[in-house]
Steps between C-alpha positions, in 0.01 A plus 500: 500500500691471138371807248601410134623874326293561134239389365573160712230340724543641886469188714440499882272795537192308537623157693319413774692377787298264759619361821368170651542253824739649712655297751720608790732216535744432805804665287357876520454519164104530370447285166250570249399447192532750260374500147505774233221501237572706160270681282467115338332348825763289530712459800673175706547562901814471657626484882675801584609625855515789718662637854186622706692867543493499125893508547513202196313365214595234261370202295550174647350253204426646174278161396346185629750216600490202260409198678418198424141509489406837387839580272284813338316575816447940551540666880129499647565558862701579794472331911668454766728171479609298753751557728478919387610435188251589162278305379426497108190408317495437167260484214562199302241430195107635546482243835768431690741686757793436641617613840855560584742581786756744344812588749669827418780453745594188226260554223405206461139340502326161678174364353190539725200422365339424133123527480250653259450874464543751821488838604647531838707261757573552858708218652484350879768240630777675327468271136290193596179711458273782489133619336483655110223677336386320183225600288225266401207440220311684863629797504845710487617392854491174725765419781669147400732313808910455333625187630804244322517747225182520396136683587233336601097605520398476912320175520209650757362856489536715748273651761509923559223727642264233525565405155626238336677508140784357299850697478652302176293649231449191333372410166191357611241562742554868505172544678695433874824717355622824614748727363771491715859706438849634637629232717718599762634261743719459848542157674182343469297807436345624170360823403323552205210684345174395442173605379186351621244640326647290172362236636281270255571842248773331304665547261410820545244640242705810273300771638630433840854570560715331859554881560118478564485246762583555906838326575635418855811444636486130628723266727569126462669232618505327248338153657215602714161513355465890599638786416436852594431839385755747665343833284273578211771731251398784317641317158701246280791443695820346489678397865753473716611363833695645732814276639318493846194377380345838687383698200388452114549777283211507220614698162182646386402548077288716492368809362328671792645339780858367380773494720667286786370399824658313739283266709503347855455175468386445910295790443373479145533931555647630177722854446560649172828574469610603128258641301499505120231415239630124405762344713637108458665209600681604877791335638672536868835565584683191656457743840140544431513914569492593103332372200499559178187514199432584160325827436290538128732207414746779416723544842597302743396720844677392869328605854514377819282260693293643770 
């Protein structure tokens, strides 16, 4: 905080700090992105770092690396890179992202993937691979395979509850599209979200919001032609995986029944375990007994995985 003496403007008082994408990488050291908005509106995220006993805090890259194809690009999100390293999205003109693979140990980055606009990754087969959330003409969420640096729509839709819809959110036919969200993968398993009750309702009309709809945790190989339902959630969620494929924990936004739950995926039996009105984007500890979120956007919050 910085007070100017006299008559002088005081600056600080009112910026809004938010914190983003947290990602507990195989260093000990939680990333995030942090971003401070003034009074303006304006504000440009950066990665920062912290020690989970709050022993540490520091900044780790005050802007967006300049590469070669997105030399302007801004800090959109945070995963989990290969080989435990971060991985670094970034935002590079109104449609296209670029993922990255940043080591801290040498701080230095390795290209991933260019495609068009994304909001999450999760990676499988340390680089070669993984599943990204892309939004489409559809709707605000559709599951899209990564593969050779690139995303691709599923060619065949997929079959769940008796079912059957498309994951990609494509720009046509949204009639057989779901909205589909938070990918979370291990080996050649991927969790996600879906919703089907938006079946043949998209795009969604503006009197209906996603927080409307019923979601459910769903698993995937990837390749079958069925999928399952492991547990209707009480919300918009985002997800993660535990390391032994054993549990998902579901970060819940919501305002009556926000919070974390951690779910057994054998089971589909889910246990609340951190309460709190609107809680985000979880990540595991490389051991898999703690994990961290993102309370009100405001806090990062740590617990430990029952």
């Amino acid at each position: 905080m910085i007070l100017l003496g006299g008559c002088g403007r005081v600056s600080g008082l009112l910026d809004r700090v938010s914190l983003f994408h947290p990602v507990w990488a195989a260093d000990g050291w939680v990333y995030y992105l942090r971003e401070v908005t003034s009074t303006s509106g304006s504000g440009v995220a950066e990665v920062w770092r912290q020690r989970p006993d709050g022993s540490a805090e520091e900044p780790v890259l005050r802007r967006a690396p300049a590469v070669s194809t997105c030399e302007a690009g801004l800090l959109s999100f945070l995963f989990a890179g290969p080989d435990g390293d971060l991985g670094v999205a970034l935002e590079c003109g109104w449609d296209e992202t670029e993922l990255l693979s940043y080591s801290p140990a040498h701080k230095t980055f390795e290209p991933l993937a260019s495609t068009r606009f994304l909001v999450d990754a999760a990676l499988v087969n340390g680089a070669g691979g993984g599943f990204v959330e892309a939004p489409r003409e559809c709707g605000p969420g559709g599951i899209q395979l990564l593969a050779d640096g690139k995303a691709y729509g599923f060619g065949s839709p997929v079959t769940v509850g008796g079912t059957t819809f498309n994951l990609s959110g494509g720009d046509t036919d949204c009639e057989s599209t779901v909205l589909a969200r938070s990918p979370a993968a291990l080996g050649d398993r991927l969790f996600f979200i879906t919703a089907p009750d938006s079946l043949g309702r998209l795009p969604l009309p503006p009197e209906v919001s996603p927080a409307d709809l019923t979601w459910h945790l769903t698993e995937w190989d990837g390749r079958s032609a069925t999928a399952r339902f492991v547990t209707e959630l009480p919300g918009l969620a985002d997800l993660a995986v535990s390391p032994d494929g054993r549990s998902v924990i579901t970060a819940v936004s919501s305002d009556h029944v926000g919070g974390v739950w951690s779910v057994d995926v054998g089971t589909g039996k889910k246990t609340r375990i951190a309460d709190g009105a609107r809680a985000y984007h979880p990540s595991f500890s490389p051991d898999g007994k703690r994990f961290v979120y993102v309370e009100e956007f405001a806090r990062l919050k740590f617990a430990k995985a029952r």
